[in-house]
N, C-alpha and C positions, 0 to 999 in steps of 0.2 A: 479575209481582207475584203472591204464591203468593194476596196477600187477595180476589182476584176470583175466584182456583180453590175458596178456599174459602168462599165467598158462592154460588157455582154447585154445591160438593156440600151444602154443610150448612145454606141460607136464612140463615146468620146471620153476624157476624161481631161480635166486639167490639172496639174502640181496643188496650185489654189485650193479647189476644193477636195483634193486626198487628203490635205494638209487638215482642212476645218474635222473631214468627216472622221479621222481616223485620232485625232488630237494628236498631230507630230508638229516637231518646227520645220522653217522652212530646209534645215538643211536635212532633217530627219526624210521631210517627205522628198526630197532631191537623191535619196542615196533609196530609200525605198523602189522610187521608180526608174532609179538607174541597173538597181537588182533585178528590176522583172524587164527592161531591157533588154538587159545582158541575157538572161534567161532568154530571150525571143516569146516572150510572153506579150508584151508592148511593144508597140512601134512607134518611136516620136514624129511629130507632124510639126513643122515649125520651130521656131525659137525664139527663146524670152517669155514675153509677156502675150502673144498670141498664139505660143504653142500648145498641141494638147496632146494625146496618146490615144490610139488606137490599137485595136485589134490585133499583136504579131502571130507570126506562123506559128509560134507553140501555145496558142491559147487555146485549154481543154475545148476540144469540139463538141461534149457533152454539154458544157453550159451553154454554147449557142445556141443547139440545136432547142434546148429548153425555153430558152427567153428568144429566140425568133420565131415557136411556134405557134402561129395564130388558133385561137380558141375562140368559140363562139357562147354567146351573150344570150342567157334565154331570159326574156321579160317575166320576171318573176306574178304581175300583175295582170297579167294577158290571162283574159276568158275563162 
């Protein structure tokens, strides 16, 4: 499910675009992220139309630890 990959790169997620990225409707993507809710996988933030979801207590700590860790950049073109 890309919406957990991207709650792990970007802290955020809103109904909207689970909705576009995943092709559900809106009630499809309303019952999907009330399942990972329920699960304590997500945490809602707000409501309506400025809500979004973050990060719950039961989100696999291996995927954070992967997409929060900084890696460095070598200039392929340097000297």
């Amino acid at each position: 499910m890309t919406t957990l990959h991207d709650v792990a790169m970007a802290d955020r997620v809103r109904r909207s675009y689970h909705e576009h990225a995943e092709g559900r409707s809106v009630q499809q993507a309303q019952r999907d992220l009330r399942a990972l809710v329920t699960a304590l996988m997500l945490e809602p933030v707000g409501r309506s139309r400025a809500g979004y979801y973050t990060v719950g207590i039961r989100f696999p700590d291996s995927g954070l630890k992967v997409t929060r860790t900084l890696i460095g950049l070598v200039d392929p073109f340097a000297g």
